[in-house]
TORMI-895021 format. One line per field, with one value per residue (C-alpha): y, x, z. Coordinates in Angstrom, 2 decimals, always signed. Example, Ala and Ser with C-alpha at 12.3 -4.5 7.8 and 13.67 -1.06 7.14 Angstrom:
c2 -4.50; -1.06
c1 +12.30; +13.67
c3 +7.80; +7.14
//
This chain:
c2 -46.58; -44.55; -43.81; -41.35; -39.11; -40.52; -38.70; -36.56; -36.85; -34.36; -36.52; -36.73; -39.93; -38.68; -40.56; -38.17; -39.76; -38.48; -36.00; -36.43; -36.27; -32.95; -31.27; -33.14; -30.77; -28.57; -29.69; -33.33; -34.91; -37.40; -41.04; -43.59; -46.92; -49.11; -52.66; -55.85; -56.77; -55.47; -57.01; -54.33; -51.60; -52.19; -52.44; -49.87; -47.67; -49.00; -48.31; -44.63; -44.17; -41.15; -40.56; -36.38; -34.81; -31.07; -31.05; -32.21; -35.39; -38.32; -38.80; -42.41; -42.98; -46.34; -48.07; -52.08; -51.83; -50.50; -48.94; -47.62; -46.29; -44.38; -43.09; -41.71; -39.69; -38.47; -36.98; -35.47; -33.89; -33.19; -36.70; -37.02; -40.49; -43.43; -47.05; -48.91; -52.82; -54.13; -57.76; -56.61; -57.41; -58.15; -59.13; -55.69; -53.73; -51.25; -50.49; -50.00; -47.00; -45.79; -45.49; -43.69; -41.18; -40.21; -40.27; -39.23; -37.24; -35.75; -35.96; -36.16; -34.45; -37.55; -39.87; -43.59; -46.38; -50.02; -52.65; -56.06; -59.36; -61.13; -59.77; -62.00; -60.33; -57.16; -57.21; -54.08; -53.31; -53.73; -51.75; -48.94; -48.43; -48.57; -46.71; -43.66; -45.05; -43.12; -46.47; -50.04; -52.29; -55.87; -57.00; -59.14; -56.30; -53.96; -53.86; -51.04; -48.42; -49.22; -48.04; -45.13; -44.24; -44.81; -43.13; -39.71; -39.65; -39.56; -36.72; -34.88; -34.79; -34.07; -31.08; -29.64; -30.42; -28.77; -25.47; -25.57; -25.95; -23.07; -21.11; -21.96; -20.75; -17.65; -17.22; -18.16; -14.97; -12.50; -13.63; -13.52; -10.24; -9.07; -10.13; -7.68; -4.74; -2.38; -4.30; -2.93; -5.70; -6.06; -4.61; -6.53; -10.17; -8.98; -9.00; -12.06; -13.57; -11.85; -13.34; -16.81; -16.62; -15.49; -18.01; -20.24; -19.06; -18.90; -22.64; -22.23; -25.07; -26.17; -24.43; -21.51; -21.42; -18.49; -18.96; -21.57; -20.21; -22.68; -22.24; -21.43; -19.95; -16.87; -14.07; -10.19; -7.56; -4.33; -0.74; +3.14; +3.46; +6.36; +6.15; +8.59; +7.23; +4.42; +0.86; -1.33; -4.85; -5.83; -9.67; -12.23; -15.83; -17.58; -16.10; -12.54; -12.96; -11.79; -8.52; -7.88; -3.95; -2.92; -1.20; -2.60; -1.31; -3.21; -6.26; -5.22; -7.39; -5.42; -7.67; -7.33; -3.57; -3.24; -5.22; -3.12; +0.04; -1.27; -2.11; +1.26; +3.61; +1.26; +1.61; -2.08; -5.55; -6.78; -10.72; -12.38; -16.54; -16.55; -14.01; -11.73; -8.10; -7.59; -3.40; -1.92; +1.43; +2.24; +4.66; +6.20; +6.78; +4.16; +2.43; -1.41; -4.60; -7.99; -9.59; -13.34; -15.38; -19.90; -22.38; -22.84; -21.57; -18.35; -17.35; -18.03; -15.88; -17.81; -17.04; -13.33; -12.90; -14.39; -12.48; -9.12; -10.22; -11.23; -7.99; -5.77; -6.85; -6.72; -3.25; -2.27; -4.41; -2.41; +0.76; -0.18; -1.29; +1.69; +3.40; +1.84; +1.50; +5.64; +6.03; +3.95; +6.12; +9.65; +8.25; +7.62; +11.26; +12.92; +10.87; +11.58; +15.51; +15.20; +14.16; +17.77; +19.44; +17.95; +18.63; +21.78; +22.60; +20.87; +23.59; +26.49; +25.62; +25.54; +28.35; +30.58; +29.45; +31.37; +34.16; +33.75; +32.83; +28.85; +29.38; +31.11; +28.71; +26.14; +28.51; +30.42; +26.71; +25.97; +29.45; +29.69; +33.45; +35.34; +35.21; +36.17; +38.94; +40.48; +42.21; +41.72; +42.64; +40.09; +39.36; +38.76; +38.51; +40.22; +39.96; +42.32; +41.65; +43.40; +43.26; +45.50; +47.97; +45.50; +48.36; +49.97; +46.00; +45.05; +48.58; +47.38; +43.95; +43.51; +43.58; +39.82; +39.09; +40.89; +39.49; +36.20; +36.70; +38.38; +35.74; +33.15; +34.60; +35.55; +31.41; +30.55; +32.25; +31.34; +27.84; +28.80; +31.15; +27.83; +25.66; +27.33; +28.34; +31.87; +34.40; +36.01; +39.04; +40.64; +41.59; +44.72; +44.16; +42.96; +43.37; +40.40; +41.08; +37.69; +36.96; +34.55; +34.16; +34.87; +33.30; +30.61; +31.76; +30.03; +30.22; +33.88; +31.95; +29.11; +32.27; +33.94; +30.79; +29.83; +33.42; +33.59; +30.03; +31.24; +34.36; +32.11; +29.22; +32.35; +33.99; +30.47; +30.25; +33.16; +33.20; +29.38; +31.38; +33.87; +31.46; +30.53; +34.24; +35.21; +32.38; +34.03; +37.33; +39.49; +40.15; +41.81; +39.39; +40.31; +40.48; +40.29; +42.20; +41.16; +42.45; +41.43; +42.16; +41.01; +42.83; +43.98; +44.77; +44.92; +42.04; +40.70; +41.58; +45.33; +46.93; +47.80; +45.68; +44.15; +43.28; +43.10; +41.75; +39.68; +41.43; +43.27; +47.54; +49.10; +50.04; +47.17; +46.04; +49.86; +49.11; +45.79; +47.34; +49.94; +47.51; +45.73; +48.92; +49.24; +45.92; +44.91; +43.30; +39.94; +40.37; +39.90; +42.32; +41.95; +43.74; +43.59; +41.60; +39.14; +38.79; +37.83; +34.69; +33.40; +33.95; +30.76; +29.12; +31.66; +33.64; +37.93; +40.87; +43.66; +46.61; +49.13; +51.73; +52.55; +55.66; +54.45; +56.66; +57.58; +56.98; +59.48; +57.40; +55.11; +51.25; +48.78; +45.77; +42.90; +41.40; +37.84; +35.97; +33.72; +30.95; +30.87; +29.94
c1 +29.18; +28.47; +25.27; +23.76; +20.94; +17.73; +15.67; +12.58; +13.86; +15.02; +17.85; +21.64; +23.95; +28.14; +30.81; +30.88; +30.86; +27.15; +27.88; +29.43; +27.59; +29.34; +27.66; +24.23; +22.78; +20.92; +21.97; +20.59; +16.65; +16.86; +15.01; +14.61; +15.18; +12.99; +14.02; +14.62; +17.19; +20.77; +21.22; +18.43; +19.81; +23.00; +21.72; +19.68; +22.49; +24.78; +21.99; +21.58; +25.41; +25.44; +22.33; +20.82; +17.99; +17.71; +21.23; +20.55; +21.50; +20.45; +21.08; +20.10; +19.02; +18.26; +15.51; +15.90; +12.35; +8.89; +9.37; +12.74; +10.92; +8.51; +11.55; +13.33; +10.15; +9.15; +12.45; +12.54; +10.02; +11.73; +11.96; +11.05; +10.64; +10.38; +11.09; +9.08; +9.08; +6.35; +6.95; +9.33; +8.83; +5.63; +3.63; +2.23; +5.05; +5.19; +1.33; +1.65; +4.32; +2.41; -0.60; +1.45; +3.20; -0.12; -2.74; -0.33; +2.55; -0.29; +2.65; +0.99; +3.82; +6.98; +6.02; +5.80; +7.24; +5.61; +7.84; +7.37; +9.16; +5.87; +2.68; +0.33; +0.77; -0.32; -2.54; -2.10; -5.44; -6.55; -3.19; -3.62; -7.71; -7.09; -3.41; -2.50; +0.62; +2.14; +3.51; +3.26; +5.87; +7.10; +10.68; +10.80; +9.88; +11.63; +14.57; +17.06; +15.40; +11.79; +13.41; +14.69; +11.46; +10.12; +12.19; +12.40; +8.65; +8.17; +10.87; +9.02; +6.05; +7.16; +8.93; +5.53; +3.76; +6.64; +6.24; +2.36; +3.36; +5.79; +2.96; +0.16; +2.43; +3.07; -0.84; -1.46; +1.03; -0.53; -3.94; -2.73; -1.13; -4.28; -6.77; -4.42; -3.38; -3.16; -0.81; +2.67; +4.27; +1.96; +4.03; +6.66; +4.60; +3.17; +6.39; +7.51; +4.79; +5.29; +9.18; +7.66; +5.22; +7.62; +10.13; +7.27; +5.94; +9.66; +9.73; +13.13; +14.58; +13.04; +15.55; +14.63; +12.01; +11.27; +13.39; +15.49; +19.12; +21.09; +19.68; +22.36; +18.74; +18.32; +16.29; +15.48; +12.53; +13.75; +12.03; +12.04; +10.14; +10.68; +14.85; +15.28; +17.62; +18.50; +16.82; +15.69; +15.54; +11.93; +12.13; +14.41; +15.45; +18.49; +21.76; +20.12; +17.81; +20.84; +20.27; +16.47; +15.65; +19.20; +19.77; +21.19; +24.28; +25.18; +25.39; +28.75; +28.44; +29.71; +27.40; +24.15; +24.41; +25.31; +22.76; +20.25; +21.52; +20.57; +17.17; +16.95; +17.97; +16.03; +13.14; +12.02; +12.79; +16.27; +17.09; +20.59; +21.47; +21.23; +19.20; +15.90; +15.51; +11.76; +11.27; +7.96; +6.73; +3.76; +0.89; +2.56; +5.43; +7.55; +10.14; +9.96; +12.69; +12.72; +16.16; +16.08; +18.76; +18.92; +21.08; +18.75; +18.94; +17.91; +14.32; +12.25; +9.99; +6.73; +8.11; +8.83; +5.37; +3.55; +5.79; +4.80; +1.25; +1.96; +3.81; +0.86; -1.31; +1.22; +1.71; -2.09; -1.98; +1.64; -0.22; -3.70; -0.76; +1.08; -1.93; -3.13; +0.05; +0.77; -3.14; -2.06; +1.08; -0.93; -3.94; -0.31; +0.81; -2.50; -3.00; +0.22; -1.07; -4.02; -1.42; +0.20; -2.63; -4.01; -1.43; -0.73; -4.81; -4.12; -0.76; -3.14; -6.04; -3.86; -2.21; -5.81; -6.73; -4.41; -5.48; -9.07; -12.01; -12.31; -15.91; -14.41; -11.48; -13.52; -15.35; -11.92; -10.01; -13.20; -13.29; -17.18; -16.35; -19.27; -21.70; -18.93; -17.42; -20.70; -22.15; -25.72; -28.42; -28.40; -29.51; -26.81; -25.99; -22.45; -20.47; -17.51; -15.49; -12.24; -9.64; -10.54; -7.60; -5.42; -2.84; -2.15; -2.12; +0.68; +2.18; +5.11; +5.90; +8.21; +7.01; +8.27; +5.99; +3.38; +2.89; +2.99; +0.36; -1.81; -1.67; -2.47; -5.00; -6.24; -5.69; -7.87; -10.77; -9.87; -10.84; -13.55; -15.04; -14.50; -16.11; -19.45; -19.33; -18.80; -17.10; -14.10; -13.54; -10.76; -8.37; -7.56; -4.93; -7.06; -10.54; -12.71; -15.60; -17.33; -20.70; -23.38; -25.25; -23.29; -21.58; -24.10; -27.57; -29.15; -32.24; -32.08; -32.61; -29.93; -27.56; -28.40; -28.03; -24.39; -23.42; -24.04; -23.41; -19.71; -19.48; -20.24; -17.74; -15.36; -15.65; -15.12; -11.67; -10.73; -11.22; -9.32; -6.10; -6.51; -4.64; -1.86; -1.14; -0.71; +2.01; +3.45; +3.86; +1.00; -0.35; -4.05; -6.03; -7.39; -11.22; -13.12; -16.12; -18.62; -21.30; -24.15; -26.50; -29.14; -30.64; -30.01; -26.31; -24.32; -22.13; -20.07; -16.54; -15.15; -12.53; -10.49; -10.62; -7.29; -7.72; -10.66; -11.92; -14.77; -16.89; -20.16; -21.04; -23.68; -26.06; -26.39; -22.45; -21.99; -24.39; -22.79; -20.14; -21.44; -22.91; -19.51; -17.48; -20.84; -20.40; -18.91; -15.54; -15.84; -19.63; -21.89; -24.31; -27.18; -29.48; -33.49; -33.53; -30.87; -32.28; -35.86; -34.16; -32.79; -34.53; -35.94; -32.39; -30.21; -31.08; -30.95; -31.41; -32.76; -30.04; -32.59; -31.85; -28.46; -26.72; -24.98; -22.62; -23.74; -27.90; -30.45; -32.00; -31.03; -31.26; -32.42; -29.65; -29.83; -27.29; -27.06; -26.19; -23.37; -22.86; -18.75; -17.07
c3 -33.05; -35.97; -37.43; -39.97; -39.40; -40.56; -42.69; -41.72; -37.83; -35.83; -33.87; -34.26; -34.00; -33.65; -32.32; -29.33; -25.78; -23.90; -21.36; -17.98; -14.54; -14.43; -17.38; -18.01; -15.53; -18.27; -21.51; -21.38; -21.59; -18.70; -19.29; -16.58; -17.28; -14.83; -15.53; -13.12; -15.32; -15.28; -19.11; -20.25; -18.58; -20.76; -23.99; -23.43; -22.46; -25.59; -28.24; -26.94; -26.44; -28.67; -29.64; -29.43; -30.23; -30.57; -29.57; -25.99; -25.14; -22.99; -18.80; -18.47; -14.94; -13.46; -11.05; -10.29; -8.87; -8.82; -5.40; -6.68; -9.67; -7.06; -5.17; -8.29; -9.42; -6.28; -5.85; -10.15; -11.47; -15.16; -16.18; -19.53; -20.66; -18.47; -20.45; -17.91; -17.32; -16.34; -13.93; -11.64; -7.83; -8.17; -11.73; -11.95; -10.19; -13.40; -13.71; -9.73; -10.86; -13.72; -11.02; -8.62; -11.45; -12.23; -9.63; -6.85; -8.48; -10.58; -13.04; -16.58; -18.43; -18.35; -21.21; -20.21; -22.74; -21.27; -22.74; -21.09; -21.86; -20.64; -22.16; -20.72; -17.63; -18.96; -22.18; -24.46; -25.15; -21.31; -20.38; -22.80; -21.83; -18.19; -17.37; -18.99; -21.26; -24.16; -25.50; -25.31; -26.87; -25.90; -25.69; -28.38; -31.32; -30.03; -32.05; -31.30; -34.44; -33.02; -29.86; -31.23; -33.05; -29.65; -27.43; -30.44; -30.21; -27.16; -26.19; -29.01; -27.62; -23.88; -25.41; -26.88; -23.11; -21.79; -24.07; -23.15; -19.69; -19.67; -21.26; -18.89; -15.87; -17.87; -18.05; -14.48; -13.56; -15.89; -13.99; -11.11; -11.58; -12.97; -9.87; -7.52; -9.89; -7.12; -4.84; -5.14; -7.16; -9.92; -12.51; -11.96; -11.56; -14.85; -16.70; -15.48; -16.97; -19.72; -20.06; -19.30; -21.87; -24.37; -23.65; -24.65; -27.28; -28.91; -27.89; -26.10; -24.15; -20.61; -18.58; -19.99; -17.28; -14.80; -11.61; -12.89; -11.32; -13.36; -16.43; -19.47; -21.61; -19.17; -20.24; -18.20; -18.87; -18.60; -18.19; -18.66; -15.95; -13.68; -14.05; -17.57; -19.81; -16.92; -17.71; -14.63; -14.99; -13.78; -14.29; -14.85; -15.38; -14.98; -14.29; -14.37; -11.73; -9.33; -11.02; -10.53; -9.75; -10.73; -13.67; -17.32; -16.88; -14.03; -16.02; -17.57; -20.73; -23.92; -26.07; -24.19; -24.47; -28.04; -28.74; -26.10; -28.15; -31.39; -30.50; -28.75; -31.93; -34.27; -31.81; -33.31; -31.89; -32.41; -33.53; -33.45; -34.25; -30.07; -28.85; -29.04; -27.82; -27.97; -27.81; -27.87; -26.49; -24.63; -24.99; -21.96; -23.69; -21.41; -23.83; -22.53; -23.27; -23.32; -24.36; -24.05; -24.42; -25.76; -26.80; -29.96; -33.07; -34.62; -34.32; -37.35; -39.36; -38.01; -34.19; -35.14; -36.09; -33.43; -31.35; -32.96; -32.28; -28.98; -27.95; -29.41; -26.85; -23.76; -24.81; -24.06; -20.75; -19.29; -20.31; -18.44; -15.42; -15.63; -15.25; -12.10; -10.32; -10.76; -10.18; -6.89; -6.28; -6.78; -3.81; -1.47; -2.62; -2.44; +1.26; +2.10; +1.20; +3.00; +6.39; +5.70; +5.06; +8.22; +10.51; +9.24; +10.51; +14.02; +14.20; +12.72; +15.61; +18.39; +17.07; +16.88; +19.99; +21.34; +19.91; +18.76; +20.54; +20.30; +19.16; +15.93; +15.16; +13.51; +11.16; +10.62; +9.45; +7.16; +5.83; +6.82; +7.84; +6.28; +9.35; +11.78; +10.00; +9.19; +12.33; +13.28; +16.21; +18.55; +21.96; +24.08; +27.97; +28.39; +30.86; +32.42; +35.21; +37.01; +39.92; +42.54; +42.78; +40.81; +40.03; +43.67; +44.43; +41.94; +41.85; +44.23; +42.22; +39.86; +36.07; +35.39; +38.80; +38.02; +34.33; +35.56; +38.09; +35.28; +33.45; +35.76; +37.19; +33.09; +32.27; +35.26; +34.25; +30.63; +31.56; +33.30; +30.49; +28.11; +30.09; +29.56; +25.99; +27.06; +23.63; +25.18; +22.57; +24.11; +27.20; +28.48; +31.03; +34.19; +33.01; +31.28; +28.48; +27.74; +26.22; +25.27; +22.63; +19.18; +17.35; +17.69; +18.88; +21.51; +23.75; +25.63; +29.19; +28.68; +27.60; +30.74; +32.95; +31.67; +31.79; +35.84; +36.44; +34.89; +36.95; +40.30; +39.25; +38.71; +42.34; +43.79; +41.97; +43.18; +46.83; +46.53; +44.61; +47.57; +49.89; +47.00; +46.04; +49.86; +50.24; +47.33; +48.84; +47.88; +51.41; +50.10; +48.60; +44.81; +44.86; +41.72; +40.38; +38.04; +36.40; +33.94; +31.67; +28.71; +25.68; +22.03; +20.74; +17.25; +17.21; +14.99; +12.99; +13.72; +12.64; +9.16; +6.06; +6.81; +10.58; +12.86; +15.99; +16.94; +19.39; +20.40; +20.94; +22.32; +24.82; +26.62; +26.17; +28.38; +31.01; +32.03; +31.91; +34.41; +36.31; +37.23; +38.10; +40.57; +41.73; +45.52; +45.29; +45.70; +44.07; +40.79; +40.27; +37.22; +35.84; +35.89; +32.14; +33.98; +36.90; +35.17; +32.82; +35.67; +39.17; +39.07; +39.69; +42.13; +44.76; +44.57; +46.76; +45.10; +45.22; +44.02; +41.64; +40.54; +38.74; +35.33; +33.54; +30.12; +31.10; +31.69; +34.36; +37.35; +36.30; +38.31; +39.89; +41.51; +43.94; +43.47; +46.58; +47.12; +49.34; +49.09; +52.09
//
């Protein structure tokens, strides 16, 4: 059958056969004919034999039944137009569909012809009030142009829901994108949106659509991004969407890239009879790409400048996302930083423990060195102690022997010098100095208490290596000496401006240091300002007046009494 085009409308009558099962995938508006009667499916399949409308043709489908109707929907959801009898099974089998199309499906995009052969059944103002019907036509006047008023109509205006539809999703991913900016996708959800609204807004056909793999209207959003001269494809449609986070090149079509490069060195938006390369540049400096591709035909005037309009705006909104998602990616490099830096101050602390007394580490990492460095009068209870003959001892031993038994014996009373806060300043081969008080200050007594309470705990060690050093081979046991004392020193940092140590001088720091070489092996002897802070808790016998090198006058010691084993 041949037929002219009518005048004013936008469809097309040739002589061309409609498209095969093969091919009406895409190309086609589908309309489902839902008639008891196998007469009515005919004619209604001879008057739209060749009929097209915005160069898509029909893909008649057909339903015998209401419940067959219900089946056929439920299973498509991009039906357009349903020509919809009403008596079928039942006398109000087709208002039982409509019903179900809209309440359940929730479907309120397909547009729904009512034509019924018996009108009584289903009164057109009571049908058109009560069911949500596009059209409502009986049998009898609807001659085969009312039907293709009808049917033209009614594909017209599911292609404008379809468009709005198309552009809500696009604003449903922008706002979703927007209500989790920080989350690591964001970017890219935002330019899909972006491609969905544009494929809107240009009006291009349905399977145009985000996500649809077999659509022949595909579209990609590329970027500068981080990748130089290289542009990644951020979001896609169609046949592209295989190539999402790869870059441009990887496309390998000729005519894509010419056309890329054009837009590129005009630095404006590029239009051809089939597709669109939207360019626009950020704030940032970030050169951004949109090339969409459709079966229709070139992109008016009106389109191009509500796409300007349109692109002005996204341009602010991939600037304010560009700035969040490197904001994001600076907090992971400056936590990531932070990690370093961290770990490098666990290496450092270990490291100056070894070497620096753990009271001082702390203050050294935080660079809070001012009161340490600076000596100042302090009282302090000091503390020396030393092997008893240690040299004619280890004399005999070999060196690698006797270092190791040095430093055991140093690590032991290490731990034990730790344990009660005690300073330990510095080593001089077998001999200990340790005192209390500095760098923190604390109450003169407590200092005191700690101090002999140390000197004790060390003694007991001692005698209990005794056993494990004789097993060893050294037949004499070693036999410690202690002694201590309380009052006024300089303490502080001593030394040159480019090294110095931590530690105390003075009077006091030489008379407990006299008092110890005065001690009894295996003993702790303290002086009188000792002995008074902590009488109250051990148990002494006076041992009288002593000589001390470097005094004018005897001092006064006390042997504090041990109950070892």
């Amino acid at each position: 059958m041949t037929t002219s085009p009518v005048e004013g409308d936008d469809f097309i009558f040739t002589e061309d056969d409609a498209a095969g099962d093969a091919e009406i995938a895409d190309n086609t508006w589908k309309m489902l004919i839902v008639d008891d009667v196998e007469d009515i499916h005919n004619v209604t399949r001879l008057i739209f034999e060749a009929y097209s409308f915005e160069n898509k043709c029909l893909n008649l489908m057909s339903a015998y039944s209401g419940e067959e109707a219900k089946k056929r929907m439920s299973e498509q959801n991009d039906i357009a137009v349903i020509l919809l009898d009403v008596v079928m099974e039942t006398d109000h089998a087709g208002l039982d569909v409509v019903r179900y199309i809209r309440e359940e499906l929730k479907n309120k995009t397909v547009r729904i012809i009512l034509r019924t052969g018996q009108p009584g059944q289903a009164p057109e103002k009571k049908v058109i009030v009560e069911y949500d019907i596009n059209d409502y036509k009986t049998k009898e006047e609807l001659t085969s142009n009312k039907l293709f008023t009808a049917v033209t109509s009614a594909l017209r205006s599911y292609r404008d829901l379809s468009v709005i539809e198309k552009n809500r999703k696009g604003l449903e991913m922008i706002i979703d994108a927007s209500s989790s900016l920080l989350q690591l996708h964001s970017l890219k959800q935002f330019a899909a949106g972006v491609l969905t609204q544009l494929t809107a807004i240009l009006g291009f056909e349905e399977n145009s659509l985000l996500l649809q793999k077999s659509s022949k209207s595909c579209g990609f959003a590329a970027t500068q991004a981080e990748h130089g001269n290289k542009y990644v494809i951020m979001a896609a449609t169609g046949q592209y969407e295989a190539y999402l986070d790869r870059c441009i090149t990887d496309l390998n079509n000729d005519d894509i890239m010419q056309d890329i490069h054009q837009a590129l060195k005009q630095k404006k938006s590029v239009f051809t009879d089939k597709n669109v390369i939207c360019y626009f540049k950020t704030n940032n400096n970030i050169e951004n790409l949109l090339y969409l591709q459709s079966q229709k035909t070139a992109v008016n005037q009106t389109d191009r400048n509500l796409m300007d309009l349109f692109l002005s705006n996204v341009t602010i909104a991939f600037d304010n996302l560009y700035h969040r998602e490197n904001l994001e990616k600076l907090v992971e490099d400056r936590t990531s930083e932070l990690a370093r830096e961290k770990e490098t101050v666990v290496k450092a602390h270990k490291v100056l423990s070894r070497y620096v007394p753990p009271q001082l580490v702390e203050r050294i990492v935080a660079d809070e060195l001012d009161d340490v460095w600076d000596y100042s009068r302090r009282r302090l209870t000091l503390f020396f102690s030393d092997i008893k003959d240690f040299t004619p001892i280890t004399e005999l031993m070999e060196p690698e022997d006797m270092a190791s038994l040095l430093n055991e014996y140093l690590t032991e009373m290490h731990i034990i010098a730790n344990k009660y806060g005690g300073v330990v300043p510095n080593i001089k081969g077998d001999e200990l100095f340790i005192f209390f008080g500095a760098p923190e200050k604390g109450d003169d007594k407590e200092n005191a208490l700690r101090c002999v309470q140390m000197a004790v705990s060390m003694q007991k060690r001692m005698l209990e290596l005794k056993d494990k050093w004789f097993n060893e081979g050294i037949s004499k046991p070693l036999r410690l000496r202690c002694g201590i004392n309380t009052g006024m020193v300089n303490v502080g940092g001593f030394g040159s401006e480019t090294r110095k140590d931590y530690t105390a001088f003075g009077l006091h720091v030489n008379l407990a240091s006299r008092l110890e070489n005065a001690c009894d092996p295996g003993g702790i002897l303290v002086s009188h300002s000792t002995w008074a802070l902590v009488k109250d808790h051990f148990q002494f016998e006076s041992k009288g007046e002593i000589p001390a090198k470097g005094f004018s006058h005897p001092v006064l010691a006390h042997n504090l009494i041990l109950d070892l084993p």
